[in-house]
C-alpha positions as CSV (number, residue, x, y, z in Angstrom):
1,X,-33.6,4.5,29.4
2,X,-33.8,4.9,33.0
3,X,-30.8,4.9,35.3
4,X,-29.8,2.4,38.0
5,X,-30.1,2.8,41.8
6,X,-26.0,3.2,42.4
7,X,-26.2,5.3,39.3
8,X,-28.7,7.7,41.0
9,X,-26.7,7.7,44.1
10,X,-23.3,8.6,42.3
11,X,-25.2,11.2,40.8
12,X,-26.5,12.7,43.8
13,X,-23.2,12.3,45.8
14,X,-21.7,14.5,42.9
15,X,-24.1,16.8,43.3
16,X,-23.4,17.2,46.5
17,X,-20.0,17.8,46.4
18,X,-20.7,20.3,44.0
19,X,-22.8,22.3,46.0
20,X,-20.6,22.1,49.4
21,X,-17.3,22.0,48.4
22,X,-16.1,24.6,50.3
23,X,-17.7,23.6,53.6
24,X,-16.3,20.2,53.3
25,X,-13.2,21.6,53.0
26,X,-13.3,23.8,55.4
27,X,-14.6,20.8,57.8
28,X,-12.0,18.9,56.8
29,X,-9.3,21.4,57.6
30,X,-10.6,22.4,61.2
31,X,-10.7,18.6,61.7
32,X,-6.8,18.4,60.4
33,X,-6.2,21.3,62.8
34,X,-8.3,19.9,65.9
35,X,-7.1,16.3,65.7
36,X,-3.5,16.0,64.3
37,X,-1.8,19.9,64.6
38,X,-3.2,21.4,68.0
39,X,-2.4,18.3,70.1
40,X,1.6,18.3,68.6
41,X,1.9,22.1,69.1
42,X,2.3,22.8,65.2
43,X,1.6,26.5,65.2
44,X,2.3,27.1,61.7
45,X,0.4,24.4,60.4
46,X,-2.5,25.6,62.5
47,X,-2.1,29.3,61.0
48,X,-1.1,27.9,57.5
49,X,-4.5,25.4,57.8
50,X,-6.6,28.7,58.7
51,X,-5.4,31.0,56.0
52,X,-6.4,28.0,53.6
53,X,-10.0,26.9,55.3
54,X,-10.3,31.0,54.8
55,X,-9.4,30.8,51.1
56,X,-11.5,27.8,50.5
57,X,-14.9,29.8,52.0
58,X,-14.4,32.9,50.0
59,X,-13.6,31.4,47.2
60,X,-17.1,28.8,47.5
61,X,-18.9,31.9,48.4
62,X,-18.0,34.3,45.8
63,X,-18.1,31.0,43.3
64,X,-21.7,29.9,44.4
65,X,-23.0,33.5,43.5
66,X,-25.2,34.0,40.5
């Protein structure tokens, strides 16, 4: 049985996000901290946002080890 186009593509998107789920995280963080908490001064979002994107590296980084 072989699987459909959009099924290949779902499948590859997921595998994707499996592989890079912390640096999409961490992308998506920085981006949180560079358009919506630096501009309104929010200092402990910023420092509460980089404690997290930290978290989210080591923890992709000592996950993705064999």
């Amino acid at each position: 049985m072989r699987a459909t186009p959009s099924a290949r593509a779902l499948a590859l998107l997921v595998d994707i996000l499996d592989r890079y789920w912390g640096l999409l995280g961490v992308v998506a963080v920085v981006a949180l901290e560079a358009l919506v908490f630096a501009p309104r001064g929010m200092t402990e979002a910023m420092i509460a946002g980089g404690i997290v994107g930290a978290a989210l590296l080591v923890g992709w980084l000592v996950g993705s080890s064999p």
